[in-house]
DOKE-208806 format. One record per residue (C-alpha): residue number from 0; residue in one letter; x, y, z. Coordinates in steps of 0.5 Angstrom, whole numbers, plus 500, padded with zeros to 3 digits. Example, Ala and Ser with C-alpha at 12.3 -4.5 7.8 and 13.67 -1.06 7.14 Angstrom:
// DOKE-208806
{0 "A" {525 491 516}} {1 "S" {527 498 514}} 
// end
This chain:
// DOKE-208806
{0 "X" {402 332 068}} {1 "X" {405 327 063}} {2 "X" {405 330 055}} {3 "X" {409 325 052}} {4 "X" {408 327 045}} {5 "X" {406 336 045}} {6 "X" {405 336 038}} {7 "X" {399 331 038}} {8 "X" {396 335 045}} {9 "X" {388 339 044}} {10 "X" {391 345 048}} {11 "X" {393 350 043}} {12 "X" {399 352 048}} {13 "X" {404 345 048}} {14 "X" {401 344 041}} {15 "X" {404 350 038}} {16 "X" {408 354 044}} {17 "X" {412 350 046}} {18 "X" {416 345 041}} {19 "X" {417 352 038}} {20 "X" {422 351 043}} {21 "X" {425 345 041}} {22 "X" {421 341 046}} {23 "X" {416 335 044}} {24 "X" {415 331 051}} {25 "X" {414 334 057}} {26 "X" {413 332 065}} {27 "X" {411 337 070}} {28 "X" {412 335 077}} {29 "X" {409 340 082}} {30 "X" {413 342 089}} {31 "X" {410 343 095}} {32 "X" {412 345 102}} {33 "X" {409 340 107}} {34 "X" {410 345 112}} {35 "X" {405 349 112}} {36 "X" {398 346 111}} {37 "X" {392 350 108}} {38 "X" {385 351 111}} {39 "X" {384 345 107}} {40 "X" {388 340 109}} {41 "X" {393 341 103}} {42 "X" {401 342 103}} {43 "X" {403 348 100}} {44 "X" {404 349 093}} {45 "X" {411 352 091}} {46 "X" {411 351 083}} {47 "X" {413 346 079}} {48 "X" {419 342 076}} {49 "X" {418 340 069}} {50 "X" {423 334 066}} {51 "X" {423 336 059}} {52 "X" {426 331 051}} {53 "X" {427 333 044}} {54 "X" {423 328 042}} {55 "X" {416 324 043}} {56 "X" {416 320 049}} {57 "X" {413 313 051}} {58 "X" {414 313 059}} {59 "X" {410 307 063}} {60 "X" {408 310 070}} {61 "X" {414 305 074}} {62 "X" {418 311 070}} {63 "X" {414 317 072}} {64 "X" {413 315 079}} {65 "X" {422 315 079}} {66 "X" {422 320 076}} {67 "X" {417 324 080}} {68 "X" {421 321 086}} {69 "X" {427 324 083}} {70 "X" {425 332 086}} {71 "X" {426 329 092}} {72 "X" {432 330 092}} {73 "X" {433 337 091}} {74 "X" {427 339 095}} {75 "X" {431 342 101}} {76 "X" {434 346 096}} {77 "X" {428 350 094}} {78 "X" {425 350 101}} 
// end
């Protein structure tokens, strides 16, 4: 999920709450655990990672997706 300006979002909560905080622009990445997978056929959600700026931002998705890809790397830390 991708708010690259919060103080423009409709959500209350990262319109207000969040850049209370300090912070304009988010990305959350979900986490899962490839491991286990539910009755559904879906890996297991573990949370979530969120990259985060002091300003708005303006990523293309070729950014999104390397960042998204960057999680990797830390994911057999967290599993």
């Amino acid at each position: 999920m991708y708010i690259p300006d919060l103080k423009k979002d409709s959500d209350p909560y990262f319109r207000v709450m969040i850049p209370r905080m300090g912070i304009e622009s988010v990305f959350y990445v979900a986490l899962y655990d490839k491991r286990y997978i539910s009755k559904n056929g879906s890996p297991h959600f573990i949370g979530f990672t969120a990259f985060i700026w002091d300003k708005p931002t303006n990523f293309n998705e070729g950014n999104l997706v390397a960042m998204e890809k960057e999680v990797d790397h830390i994911r057999e830390f967290l599993i």
